[in-house]
One Martini backbone bead per residue (centre of mass of N, CA, C, O) as a GRO file, in nm:
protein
  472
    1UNK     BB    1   9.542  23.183   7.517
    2UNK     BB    2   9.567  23.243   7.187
    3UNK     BB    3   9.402  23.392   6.940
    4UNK     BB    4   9.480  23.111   6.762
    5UNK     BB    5   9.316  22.974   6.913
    6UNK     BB    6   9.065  23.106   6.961
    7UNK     BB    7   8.996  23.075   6.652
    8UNK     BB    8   8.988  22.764   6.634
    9UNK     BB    9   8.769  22.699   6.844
   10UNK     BB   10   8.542  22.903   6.685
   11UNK     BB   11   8.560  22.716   6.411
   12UNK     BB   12   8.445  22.469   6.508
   13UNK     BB   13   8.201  22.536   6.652
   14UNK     BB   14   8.048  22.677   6.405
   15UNK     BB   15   8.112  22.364   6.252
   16UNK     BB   16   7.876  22.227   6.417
   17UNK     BB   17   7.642  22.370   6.408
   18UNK     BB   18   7.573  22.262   6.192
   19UNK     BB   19   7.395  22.090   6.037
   20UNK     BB   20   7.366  21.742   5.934
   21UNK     BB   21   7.209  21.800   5.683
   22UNK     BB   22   7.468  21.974   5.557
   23UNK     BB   23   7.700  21.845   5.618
   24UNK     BB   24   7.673  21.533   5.473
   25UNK     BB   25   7.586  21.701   5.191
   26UNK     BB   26   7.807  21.562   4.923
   27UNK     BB   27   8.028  21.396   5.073
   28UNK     BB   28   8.304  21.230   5.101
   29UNK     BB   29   8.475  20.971   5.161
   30UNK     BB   30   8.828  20.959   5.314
   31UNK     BB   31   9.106  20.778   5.230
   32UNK     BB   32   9.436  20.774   5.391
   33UNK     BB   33   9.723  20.565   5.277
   34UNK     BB   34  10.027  20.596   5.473
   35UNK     BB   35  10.361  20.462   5.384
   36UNK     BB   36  10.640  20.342   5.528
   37UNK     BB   37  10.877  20.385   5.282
   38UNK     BB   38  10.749  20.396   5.001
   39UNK     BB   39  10.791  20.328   4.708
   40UNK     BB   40  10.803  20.378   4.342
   41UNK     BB   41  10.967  20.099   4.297
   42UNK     BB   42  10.777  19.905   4.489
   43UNK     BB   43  10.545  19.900   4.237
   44UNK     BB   44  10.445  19.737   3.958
   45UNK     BB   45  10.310  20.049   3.848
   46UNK     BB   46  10.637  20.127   3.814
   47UNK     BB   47  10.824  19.832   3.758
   48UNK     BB   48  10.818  19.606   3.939
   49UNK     BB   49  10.938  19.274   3.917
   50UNK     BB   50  10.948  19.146   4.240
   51UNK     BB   51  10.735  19.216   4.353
   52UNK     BB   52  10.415  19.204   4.467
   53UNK     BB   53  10.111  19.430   4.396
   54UNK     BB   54   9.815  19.414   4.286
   55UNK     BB   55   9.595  19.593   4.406
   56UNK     BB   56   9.765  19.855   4.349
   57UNK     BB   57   9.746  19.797   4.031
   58UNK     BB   58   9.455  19.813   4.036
   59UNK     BB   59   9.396  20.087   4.129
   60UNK     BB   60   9.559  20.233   3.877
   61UNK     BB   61   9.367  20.130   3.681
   62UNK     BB   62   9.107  20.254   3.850
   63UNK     BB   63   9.306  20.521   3.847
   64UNK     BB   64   9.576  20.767   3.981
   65UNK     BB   65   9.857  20.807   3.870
   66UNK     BB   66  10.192  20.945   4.008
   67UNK     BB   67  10.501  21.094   3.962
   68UNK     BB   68  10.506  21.375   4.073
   69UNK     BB   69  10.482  21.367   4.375
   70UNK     BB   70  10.499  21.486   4.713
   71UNK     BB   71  10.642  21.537   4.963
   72UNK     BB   72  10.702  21.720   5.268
   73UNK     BB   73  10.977  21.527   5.330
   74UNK     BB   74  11.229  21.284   5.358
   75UNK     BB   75  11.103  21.263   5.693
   76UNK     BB   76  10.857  21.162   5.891
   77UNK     BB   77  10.748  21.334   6.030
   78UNK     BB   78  10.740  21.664   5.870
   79UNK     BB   79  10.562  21.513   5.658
   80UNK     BB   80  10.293  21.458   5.830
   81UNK     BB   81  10.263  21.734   5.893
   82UNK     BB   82  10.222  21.875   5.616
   83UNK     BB   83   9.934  21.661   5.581
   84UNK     BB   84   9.782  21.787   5.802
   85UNK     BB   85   9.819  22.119   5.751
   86UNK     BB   86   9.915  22.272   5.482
   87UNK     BB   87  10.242  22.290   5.490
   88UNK     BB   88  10.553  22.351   5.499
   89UNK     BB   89  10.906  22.433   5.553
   90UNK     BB   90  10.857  22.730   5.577
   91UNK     BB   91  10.571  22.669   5.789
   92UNK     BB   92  10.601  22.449   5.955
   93UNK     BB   93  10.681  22.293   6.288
   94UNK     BB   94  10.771  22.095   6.173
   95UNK     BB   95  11.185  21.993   6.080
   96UNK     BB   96  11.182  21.697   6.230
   97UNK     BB   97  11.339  21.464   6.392
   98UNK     BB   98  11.212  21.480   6.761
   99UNK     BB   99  11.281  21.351   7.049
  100UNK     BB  100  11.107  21.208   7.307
  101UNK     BB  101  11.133  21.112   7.634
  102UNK     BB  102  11.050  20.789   7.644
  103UNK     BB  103  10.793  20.892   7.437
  104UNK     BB  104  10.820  21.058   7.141
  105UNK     BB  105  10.730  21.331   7.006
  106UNK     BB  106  10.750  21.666   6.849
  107UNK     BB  107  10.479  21.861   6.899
  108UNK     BB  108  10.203  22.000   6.791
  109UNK     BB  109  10.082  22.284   6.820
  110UNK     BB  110   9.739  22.448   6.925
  111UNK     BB  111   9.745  22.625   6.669
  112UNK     BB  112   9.740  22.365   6.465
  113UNK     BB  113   9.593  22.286   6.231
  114UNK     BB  114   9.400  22.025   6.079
  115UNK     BB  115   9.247  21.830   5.865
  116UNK     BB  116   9.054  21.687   6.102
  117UNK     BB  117   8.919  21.946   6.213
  118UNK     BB  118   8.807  22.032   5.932
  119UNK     BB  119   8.621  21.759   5.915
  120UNK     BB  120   8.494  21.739   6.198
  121UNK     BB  121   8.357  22.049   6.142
  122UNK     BB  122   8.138  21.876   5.904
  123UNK     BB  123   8.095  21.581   5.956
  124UNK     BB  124   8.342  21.407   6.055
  125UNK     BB  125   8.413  21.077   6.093
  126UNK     BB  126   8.721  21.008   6.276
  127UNK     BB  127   9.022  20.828   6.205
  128UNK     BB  128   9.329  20.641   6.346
  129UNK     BB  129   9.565  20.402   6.193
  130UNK     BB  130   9.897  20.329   6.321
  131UNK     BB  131  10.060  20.630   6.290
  132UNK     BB  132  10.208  20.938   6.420
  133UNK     BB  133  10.415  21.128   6.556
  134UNK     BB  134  10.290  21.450   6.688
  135UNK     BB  135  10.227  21.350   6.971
  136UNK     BB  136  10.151  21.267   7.285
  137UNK     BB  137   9.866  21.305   7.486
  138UNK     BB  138  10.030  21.480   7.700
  139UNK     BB  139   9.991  21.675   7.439
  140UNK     BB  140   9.890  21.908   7.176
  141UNK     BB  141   9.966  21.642   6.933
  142UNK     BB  142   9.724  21.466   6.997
  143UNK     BB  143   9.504  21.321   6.798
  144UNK     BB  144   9.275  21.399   7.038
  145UNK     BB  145   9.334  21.727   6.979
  146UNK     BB  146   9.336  21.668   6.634
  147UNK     BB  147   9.050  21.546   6.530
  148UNK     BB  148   8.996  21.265   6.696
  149UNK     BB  149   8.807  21.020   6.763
  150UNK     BB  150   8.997  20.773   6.697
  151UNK     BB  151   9.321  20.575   6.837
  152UNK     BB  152   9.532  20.341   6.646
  153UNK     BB  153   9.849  20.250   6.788
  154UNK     BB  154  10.085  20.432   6.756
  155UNK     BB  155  10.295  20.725   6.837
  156UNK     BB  156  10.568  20.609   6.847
  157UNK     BB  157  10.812  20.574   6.597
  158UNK     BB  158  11.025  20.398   6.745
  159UNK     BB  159  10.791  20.181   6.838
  160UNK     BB  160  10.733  20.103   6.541
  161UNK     BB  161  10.962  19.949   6.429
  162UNK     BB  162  10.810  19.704   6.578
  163UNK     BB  163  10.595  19.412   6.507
  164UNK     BB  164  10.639  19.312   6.841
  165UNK     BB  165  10.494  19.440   7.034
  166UNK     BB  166  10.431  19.507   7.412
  167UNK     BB  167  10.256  19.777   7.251
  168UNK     BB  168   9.946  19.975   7.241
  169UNK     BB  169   9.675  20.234   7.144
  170UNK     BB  170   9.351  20.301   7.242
  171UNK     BB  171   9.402  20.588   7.232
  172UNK     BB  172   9.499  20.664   7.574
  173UNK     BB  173   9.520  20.305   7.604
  174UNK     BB  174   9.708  20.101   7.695
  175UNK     BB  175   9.813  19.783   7.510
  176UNK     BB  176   9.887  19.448   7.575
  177UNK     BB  177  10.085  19.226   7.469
  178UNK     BB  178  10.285  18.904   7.361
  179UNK     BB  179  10.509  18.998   7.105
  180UNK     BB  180  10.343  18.794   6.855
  181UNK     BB  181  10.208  19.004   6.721
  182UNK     BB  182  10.140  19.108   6.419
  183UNK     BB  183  10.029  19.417   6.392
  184UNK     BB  184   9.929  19.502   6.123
  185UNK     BB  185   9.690  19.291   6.198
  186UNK     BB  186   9.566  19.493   6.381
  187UNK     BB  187   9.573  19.743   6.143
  188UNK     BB  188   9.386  19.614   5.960
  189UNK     BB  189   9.132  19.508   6.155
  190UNK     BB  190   9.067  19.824   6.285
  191UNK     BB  191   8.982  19.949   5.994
  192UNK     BB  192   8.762  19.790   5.906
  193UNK     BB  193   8.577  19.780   6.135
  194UNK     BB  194   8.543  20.112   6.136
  195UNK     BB  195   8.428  20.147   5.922
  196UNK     BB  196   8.165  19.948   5.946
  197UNK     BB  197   8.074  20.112   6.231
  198UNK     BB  198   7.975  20.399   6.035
  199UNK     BB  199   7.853  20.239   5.850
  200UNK     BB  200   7.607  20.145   6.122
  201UNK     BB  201   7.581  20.455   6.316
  202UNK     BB  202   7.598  20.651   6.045
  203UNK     BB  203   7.531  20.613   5.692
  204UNK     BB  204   7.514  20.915   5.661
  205UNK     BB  205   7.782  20.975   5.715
  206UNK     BB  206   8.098  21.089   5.684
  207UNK     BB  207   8.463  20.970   5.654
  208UNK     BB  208   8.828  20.977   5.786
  209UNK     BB  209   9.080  20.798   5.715
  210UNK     BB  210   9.432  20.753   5.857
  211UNK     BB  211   9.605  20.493   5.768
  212UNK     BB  212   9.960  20.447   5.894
  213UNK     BB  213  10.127  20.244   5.780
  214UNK     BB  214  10.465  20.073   5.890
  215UNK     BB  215  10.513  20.003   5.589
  216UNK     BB  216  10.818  19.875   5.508
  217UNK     BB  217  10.968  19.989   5.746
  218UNK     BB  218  11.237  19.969   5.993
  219UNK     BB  219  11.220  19.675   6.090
  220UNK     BB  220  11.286  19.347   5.924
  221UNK     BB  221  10.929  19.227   5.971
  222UNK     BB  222  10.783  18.893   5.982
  223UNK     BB  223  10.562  18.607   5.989
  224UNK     BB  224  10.533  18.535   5.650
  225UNK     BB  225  10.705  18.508   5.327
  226UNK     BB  226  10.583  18.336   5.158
  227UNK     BB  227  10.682  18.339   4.820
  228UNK     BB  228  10.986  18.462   4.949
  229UNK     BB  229  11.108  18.180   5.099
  230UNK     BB  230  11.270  18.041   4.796
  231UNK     BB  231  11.458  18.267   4.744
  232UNK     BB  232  11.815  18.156   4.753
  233UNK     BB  233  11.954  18.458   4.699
  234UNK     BB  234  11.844  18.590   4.902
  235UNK     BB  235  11.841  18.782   5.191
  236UNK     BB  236  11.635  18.812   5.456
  237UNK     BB  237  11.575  19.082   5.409
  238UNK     BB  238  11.454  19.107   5.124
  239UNK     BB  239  11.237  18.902   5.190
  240UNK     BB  240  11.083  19.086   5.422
  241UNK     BB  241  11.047  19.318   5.223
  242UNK     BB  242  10.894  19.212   5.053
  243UNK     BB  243  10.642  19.074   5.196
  244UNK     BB  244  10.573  19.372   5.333
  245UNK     BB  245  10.473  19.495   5.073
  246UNK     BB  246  10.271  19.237   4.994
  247UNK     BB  247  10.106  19.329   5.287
  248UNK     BB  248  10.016  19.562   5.268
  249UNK     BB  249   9.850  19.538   5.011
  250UNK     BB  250   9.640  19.353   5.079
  251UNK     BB  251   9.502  19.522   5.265
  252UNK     BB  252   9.423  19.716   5.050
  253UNK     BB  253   9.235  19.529   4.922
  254UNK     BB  254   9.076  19.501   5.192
  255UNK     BB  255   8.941  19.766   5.190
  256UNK     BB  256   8.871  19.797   4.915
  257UNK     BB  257   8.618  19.573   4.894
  258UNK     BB  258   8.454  19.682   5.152
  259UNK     BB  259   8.342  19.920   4.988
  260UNK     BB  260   8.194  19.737   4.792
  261UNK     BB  261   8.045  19.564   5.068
  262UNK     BB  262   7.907  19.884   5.151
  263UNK     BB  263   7.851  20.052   4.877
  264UNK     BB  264   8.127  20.289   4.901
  265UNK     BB  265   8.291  20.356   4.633
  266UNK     BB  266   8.163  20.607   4.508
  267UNK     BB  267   8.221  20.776   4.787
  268UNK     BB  268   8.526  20.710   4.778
  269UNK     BB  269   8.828  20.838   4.883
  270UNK     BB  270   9.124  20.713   4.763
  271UNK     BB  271   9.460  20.773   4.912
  272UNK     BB  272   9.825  20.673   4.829
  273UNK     BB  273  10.171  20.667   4.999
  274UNK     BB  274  10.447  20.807   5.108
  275UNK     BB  275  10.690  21.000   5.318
  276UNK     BB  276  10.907  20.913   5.089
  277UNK     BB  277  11.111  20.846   4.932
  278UNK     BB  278  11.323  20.645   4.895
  279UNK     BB  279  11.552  20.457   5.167
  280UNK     BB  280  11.806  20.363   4.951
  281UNK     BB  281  12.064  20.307   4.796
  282UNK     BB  282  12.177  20.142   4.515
  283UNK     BB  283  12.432  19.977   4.674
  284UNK     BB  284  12.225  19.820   4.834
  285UNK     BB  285  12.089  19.561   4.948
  286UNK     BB  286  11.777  19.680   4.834
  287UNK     BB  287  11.820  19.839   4.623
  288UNK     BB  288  12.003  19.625   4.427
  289UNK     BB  289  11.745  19.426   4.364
  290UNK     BB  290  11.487  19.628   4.343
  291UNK     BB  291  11.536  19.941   4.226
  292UNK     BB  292  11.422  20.230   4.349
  293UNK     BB  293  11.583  20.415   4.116
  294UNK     BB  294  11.481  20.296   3.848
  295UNK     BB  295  11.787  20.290   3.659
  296UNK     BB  296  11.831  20.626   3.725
  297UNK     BB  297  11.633  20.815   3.742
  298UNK     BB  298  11.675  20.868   4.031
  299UNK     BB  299  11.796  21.081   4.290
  300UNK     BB  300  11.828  20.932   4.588
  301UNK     BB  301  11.663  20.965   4.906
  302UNK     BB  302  11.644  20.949   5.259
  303UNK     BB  303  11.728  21.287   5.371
  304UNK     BB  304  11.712  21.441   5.094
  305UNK     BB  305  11.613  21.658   4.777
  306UNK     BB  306  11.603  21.463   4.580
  307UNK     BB  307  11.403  21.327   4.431
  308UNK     BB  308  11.420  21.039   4.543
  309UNK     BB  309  11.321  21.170   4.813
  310UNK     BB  310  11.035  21.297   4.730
  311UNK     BB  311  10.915  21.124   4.546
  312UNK     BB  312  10.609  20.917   4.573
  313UNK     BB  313  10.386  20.700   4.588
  314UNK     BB  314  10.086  20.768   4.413
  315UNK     BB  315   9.719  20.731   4.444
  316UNK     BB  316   9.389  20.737   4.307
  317UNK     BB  317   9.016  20.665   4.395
  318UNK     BB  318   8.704  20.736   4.251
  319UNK     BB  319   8.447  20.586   4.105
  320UNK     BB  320   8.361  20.824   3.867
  321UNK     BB  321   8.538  21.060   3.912
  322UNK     BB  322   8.816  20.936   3.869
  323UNK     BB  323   9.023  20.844   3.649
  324UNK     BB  324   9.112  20.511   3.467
  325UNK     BB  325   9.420  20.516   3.375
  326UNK     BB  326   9.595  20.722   3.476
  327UNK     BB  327   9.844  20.923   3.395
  328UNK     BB  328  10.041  21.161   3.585
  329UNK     BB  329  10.305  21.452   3.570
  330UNK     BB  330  10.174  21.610   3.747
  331UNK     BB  331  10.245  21.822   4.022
  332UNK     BB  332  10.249  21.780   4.393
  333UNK     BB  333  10.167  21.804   4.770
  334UNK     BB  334  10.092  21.738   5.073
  335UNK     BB  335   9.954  22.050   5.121
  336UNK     BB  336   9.729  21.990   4.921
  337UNK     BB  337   9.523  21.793   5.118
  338UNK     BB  338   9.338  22.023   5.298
  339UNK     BB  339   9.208  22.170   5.094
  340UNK     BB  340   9.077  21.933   4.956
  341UNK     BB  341   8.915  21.846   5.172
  342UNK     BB  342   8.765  22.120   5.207
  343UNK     BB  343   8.646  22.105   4.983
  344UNK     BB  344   8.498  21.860   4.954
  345UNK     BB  345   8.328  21.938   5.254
  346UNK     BB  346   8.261  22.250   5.258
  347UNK     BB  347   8.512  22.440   5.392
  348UNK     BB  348   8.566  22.672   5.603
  349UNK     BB  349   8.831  22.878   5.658
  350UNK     BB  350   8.990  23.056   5.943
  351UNK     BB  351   9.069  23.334   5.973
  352UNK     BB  352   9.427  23.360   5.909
  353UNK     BB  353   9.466  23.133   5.754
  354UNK     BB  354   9.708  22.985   5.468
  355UNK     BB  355   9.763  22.768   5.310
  356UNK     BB  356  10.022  22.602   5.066
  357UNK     BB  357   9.823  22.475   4.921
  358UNK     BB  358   9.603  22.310   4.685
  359UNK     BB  359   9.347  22.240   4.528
  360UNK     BB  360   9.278  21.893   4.348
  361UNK     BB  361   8.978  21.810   4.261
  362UNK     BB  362   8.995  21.887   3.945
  363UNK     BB  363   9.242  21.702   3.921
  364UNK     BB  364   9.156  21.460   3.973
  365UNK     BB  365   8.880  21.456   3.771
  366UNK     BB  366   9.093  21.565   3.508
  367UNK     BB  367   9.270  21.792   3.551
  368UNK     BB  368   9.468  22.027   3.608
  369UNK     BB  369   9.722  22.139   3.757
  370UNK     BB  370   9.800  22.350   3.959
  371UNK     BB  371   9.925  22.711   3.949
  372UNK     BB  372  10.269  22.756   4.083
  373UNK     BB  373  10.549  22.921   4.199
  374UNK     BB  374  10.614  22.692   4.415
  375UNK     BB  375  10.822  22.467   4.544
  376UNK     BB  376  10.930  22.365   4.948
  377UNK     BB  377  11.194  22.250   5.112
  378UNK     BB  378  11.327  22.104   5.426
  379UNK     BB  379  11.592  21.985   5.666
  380UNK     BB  380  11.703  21.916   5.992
  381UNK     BB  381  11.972  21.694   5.973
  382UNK     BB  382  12.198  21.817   6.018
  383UNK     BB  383  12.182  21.967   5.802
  384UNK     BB  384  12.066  22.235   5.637
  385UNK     BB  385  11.826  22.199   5.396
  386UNK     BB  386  11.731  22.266   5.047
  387UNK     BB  387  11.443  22.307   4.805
  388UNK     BB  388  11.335  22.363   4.456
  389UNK     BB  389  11.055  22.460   4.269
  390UNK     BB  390  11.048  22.597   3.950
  391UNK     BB  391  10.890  22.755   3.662
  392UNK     BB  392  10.811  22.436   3.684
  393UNK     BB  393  11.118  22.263   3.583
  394UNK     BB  394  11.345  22.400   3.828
  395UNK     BB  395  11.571  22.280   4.025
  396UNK     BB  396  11.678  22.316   4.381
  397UNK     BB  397  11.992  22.258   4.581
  398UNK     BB  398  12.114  22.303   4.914
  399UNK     BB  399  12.365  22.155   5.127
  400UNK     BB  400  12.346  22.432   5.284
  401UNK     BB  401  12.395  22.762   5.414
  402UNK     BB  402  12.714  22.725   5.282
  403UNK     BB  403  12.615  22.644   4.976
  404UNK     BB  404  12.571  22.589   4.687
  405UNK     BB  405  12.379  22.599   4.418
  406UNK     BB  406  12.192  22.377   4.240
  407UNK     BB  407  12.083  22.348   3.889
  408UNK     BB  408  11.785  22.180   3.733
  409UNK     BB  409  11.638  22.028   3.470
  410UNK     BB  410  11.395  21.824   3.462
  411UNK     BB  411  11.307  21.797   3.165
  412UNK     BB  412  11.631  21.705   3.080
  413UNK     BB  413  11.690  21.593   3.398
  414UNK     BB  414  11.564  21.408   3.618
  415UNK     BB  415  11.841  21.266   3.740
  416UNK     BB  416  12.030  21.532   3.828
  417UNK     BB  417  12.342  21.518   3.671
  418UNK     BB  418  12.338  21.840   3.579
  419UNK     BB  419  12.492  22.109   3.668
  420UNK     BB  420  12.386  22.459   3.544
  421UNK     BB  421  12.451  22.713   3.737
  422UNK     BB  422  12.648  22.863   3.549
  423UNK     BB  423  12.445  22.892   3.289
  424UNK     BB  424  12.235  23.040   3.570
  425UNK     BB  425  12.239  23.259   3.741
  426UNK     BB  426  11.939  23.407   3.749
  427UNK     BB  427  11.806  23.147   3.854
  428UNK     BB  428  12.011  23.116   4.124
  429UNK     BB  429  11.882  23.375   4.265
  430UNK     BB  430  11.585  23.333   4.246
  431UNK     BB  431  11.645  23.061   4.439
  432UNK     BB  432  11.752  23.267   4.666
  433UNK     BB  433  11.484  23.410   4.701
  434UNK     BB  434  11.284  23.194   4.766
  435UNK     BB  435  11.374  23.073   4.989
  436UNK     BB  436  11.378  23.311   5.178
  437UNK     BB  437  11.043  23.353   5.155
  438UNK     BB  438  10.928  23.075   5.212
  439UNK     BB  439  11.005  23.169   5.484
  440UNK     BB  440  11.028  23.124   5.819
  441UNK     BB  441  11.183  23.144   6.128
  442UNK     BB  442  11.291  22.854   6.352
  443UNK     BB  443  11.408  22.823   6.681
  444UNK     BB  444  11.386  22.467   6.655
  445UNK     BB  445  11.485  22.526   6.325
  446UNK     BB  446  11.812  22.637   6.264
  447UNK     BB  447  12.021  22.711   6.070
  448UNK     BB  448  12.270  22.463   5.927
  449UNK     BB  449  12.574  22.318   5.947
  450UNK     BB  450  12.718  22.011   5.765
  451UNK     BB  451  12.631  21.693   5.702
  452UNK     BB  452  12.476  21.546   5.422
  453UNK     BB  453  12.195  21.341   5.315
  454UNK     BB  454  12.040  21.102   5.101
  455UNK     BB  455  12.227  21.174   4.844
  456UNK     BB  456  12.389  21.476   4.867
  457UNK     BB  457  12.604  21.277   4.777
  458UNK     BB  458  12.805  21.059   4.510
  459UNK     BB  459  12.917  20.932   4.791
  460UNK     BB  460  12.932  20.777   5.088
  461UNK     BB  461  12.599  20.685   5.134
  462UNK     BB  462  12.499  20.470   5.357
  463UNK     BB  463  12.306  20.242   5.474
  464UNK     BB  464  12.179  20.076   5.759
  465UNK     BB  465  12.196  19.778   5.867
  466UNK     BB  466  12.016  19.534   5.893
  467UNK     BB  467  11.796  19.346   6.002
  468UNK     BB  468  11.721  19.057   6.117
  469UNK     BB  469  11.454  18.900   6.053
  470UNK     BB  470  11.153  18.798   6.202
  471UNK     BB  471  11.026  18.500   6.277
  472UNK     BB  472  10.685  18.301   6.365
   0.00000   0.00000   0.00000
């Protein structure tokens, strides 16, 4: 065992030892429910006209909306990774889709703190319901190793595609289905369960639940197109993605109804996001009905770094305590999910960790969001790309570590079209500077030439042809 490994270990034991009624006194409860692949063009308190999502908008009319919240990089476990962990991409240990056959995904180390762990060292009940994808139980990165009291879902991301599984994990137990089940009701109806059992079986205990919804990642499968069967110019794919979205939405009203109906709303923070922006170039089949580019508005998509890849759908919730009708425009990160709530947890971080993020505790309930040198992103997907933000508001993109620094103005260009790094000299060094700085090297994710992906070429970038979407 590592050093970091056992100073971990003693970490937490040390964090169980509190008392319970200290553990427990005015913590709240946290649900954090990130949706694979939904953009902020995909809901209607963002501007979408075709979809419908009233609950995710009546939470933002009740909560605060964010405009520039960033995921942890542009594709799916490393975002996660940064989520649990409170790293970014220049020392998170995932930086990249990894698979493992015949099932999982590359694991968290033994050594990697999560989140779980640090609210269950404070005497939080937690639970994982939806996808993990960031280690299967036979390794390290198991949601059971990682402080989970307990786990329903997916574990395998390539296995999460299917809406008609012919099995789920209920821990580290295989659940065998009849293929015609949508799991997502599954996950649904196990979600509201556990929240349940919590105030039933020890209703002044906090809990924390991840909820990760695989809605509406593709493949695209609905069981029901609902108001969206009748829309005769839509095809197949168009109508199962709008549904898919209005089924996510529907879910998250009936988990917010739960927690009126068992009185502790007020005492529960619940924060909604996407695991990276857009999913789609804006000329693709769902891009160009849905318009998740918001008319131009963002550049880019999933698995580049320009806004549109990094920014995603994010609103907070917490009645009395964050304000209601905020619409903030200041940045934050995935990374800053882990500290924000040690801080709430009123949890000592383990000597020799020290997360990349910063708590937003202040900032939820209305205040300033902190202030910090640079956000910064990587991603190893055929090129190792890099972006930074920097100084406020500008960003820097390099779509590969032998490509030229691109610099844009935020302030001035939100949707990134103008590279002004020619009259920006000094700039582009300071961001050539912070680049290499902000990391350290991963064996694991070396950098590497290529061609970049996600929207960082201006043409020539096409979505892959969606599936025809399974109706029962």
């Amino acid at each position: 065992m590592s050093f970091r490994s056992f100073l971990y270990l003693c970490f937490g034991a040390a964090l169980l030892s509190v008392s319970q009624e200290a553990a427990h006194a005015a913590k709240p409860n946290i649900i954090y429910i990130l949706s694979d692949d939904l953009a902020q063009g995909d809901l209607g308190c963002y501007g979408q006209k075709l979809i419908k999502t009233p609950n995710l908008d009546r939470m933002a009319a009740e909560g605060t909306r964010f405009t520039q919240a960033y995921c942890g990089t542009s594709v799916c476990a490393p975002s996660r990774s940064s989520l649990m962990t409170g790293l970014h991409m220049g020392h998170c240990p995932i930086r990249a889709n990894r698979e493992i056959k015949p099932e999982g995904q590359m694991p968290l180390p033994a050594d990697t703190l999560t989140v779980a762990q640090v609210l269950k060292g404070t005497g939080y009940a937690t639970g994982c319901v939806g996808k993990w994808g960031m280690g299967m139980f036979d390794t390290t990165g198991s949601p059971l190793k990682k402080g989970f009291d307990h786990f329903y879902g997916h574990n395998c991301q390539r296995k999460a595609h299917n809406y008609f599984p012919p099995y789920i994990w209920n821990d580290d137990q295989q659940v065998e289905l009849d293929g015609k089940t949508y799991v997502q009701d599954l996950f649904a109806n196990e979600s509201l369960k556990w929240v349940r059992e919590q105030k039933r079986k020890a209703p002044d205990q906090p809990f924390f639940l991840f909820y990760a919804i695989t809605l509406p990642h593709g493949d695209y499968q609905i069981d029901n197109l609902g108001i969206y069967a009748d829309q005769k110019d839509w095809t197949p794919t168009q109508k199962a993605y709008a549904a898919m979205v209005t089924r996510l939405d529907s879910d998250v009203g009936r988990l917010l109804d739960l927690l009126k109906e068992l009185k502790i709303d007020e005492s529960t923070l619940v924060m909604t996001s996407g695991d990276n922006g857009s999913s789609f170039p804006p000329d693709s089949e769902l891009g160009r009905l849905f318009d998740q580019a918001m008319g131009g508005k963002l550049r880019g998509f999933k698995r580049g770094m320009y806004e549109g890849g990094l920014r995603q759908a994010s609103i907070a919730r917490w009645p009395g305590s964050i304000p209601a009708g905020r619409v903030s425009d200041e940045p934050w990160a995935f990374w800053d999910f882990l500290p924000t709530a040690a801080d709430l947890a009123g949890a000592v971080l383990p000597e020799g960790f020290k997360p990349d993020g910063l708590s937003l505790v202040s900032f939820l309930k209305g205040g300033a969001a902190p202030k910090r040198e640079y956000f910064y992103w990587e991603l190893h997907e055929n090129a190792s790309i890099q972006a930074l933000r920097f100084d406020q508001n500008w960003k820097a993109v390099r779509n590969g570590p032998n490509q030229p620094v691109e610099l844009y103005d935020l302030t001035a260009d939100e949707s990134e079209a103008h590279n002004v790094a020619a009259a920006h000299p000094d700039r582009v060094n300071r961001a050539l500077e912070l680049m290499k700085s902000a990391r350290v090297d991963s064996a694991d994710f070396p950098m590497q030439g290529g061609r970049a992906g996600g929207g960082n070429k201006k043409a020539g970038n096409k979505a892959p042809t969606a599936d025809v979407p399974k109706t029962n």
